[in-house]
C-alpha positions in Angstrom: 0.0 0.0 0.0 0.9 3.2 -0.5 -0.4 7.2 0.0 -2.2 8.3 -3.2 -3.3 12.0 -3.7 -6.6 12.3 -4.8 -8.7 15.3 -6.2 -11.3 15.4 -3.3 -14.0 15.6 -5.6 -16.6 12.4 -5.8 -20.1 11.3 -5.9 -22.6 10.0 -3.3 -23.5 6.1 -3.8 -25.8 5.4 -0.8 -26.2 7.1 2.4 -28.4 6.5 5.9 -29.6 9.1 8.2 -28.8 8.6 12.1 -31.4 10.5 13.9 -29.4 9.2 17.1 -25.8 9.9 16.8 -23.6 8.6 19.4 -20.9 11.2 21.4 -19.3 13.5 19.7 -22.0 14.2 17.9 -25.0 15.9 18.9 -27.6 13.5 19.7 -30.8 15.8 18.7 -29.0 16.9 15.3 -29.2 13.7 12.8 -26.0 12.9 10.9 -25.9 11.5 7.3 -23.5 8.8 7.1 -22.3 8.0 3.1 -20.6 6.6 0.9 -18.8 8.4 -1.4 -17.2 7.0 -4.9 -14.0 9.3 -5.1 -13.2 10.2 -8.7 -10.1 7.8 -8.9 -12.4 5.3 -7.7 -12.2 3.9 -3.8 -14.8 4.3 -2.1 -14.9 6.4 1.6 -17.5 6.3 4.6 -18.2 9.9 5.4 -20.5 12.3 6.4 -22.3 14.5 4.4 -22.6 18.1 5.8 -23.8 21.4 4.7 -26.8 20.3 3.7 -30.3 19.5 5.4 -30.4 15.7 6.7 -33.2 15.3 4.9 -33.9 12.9 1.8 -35.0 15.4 -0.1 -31.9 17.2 -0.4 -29.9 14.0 -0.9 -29.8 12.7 -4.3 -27.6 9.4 -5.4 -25.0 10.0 -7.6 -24.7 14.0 -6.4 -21.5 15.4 -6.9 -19.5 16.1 -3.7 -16.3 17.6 -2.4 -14.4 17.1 0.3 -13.7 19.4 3.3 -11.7 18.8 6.8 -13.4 19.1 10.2 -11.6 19.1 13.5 -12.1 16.2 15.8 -9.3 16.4 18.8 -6.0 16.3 17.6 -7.0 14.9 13.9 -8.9 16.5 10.9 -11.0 14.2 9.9 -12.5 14.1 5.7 -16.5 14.6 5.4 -18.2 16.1 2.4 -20.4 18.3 1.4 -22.1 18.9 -2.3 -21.0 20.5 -5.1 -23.0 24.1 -5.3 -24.0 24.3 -8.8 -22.1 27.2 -10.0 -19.0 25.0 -9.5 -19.7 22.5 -11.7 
């Protein structure tokens, strides 16, 4: 094995929402928990965030970029979709 860099960009395959996240996230806010096809091909498990945790503003196959949150001492990927003036 070996590190790859990867363009950050991908696409959403399947996701679930947890409307009872476990510590450290907040357990009234409900997570969505993907995964995500990069372009180069692996596939990730994520989160998806900026957007409503709500089906209808989940689509399959929705473009999405990556974007780095702090957890601790780590930063950890999650992703959030493409706004359409960027594509």
């Amino acid at each position: 094995m070996e590190w790859t860099p990867v363009s950050g960009r991908g696409r959403l395959l399947s996701y679930v929402i947890n409307y009872r996240p476990t510590p450290p996230f907040d357990p009234a806010t409900p997570i969505v928990v993907a995964l995500v096809e990069l372009e180069e091909g692996p596939h990730l498990m994520s989160n998806v965030v900026g957007v409503e945790a709500d089906p209808e503003y989940l689509e399959l196959d929705q473009p999405l970029e990556v974007t780095f949150i702090a957890r601790g001492d780590m930063k950890l990927p999650v992703f959030t979709p493409v706004q359409e003036s960027a594509r």
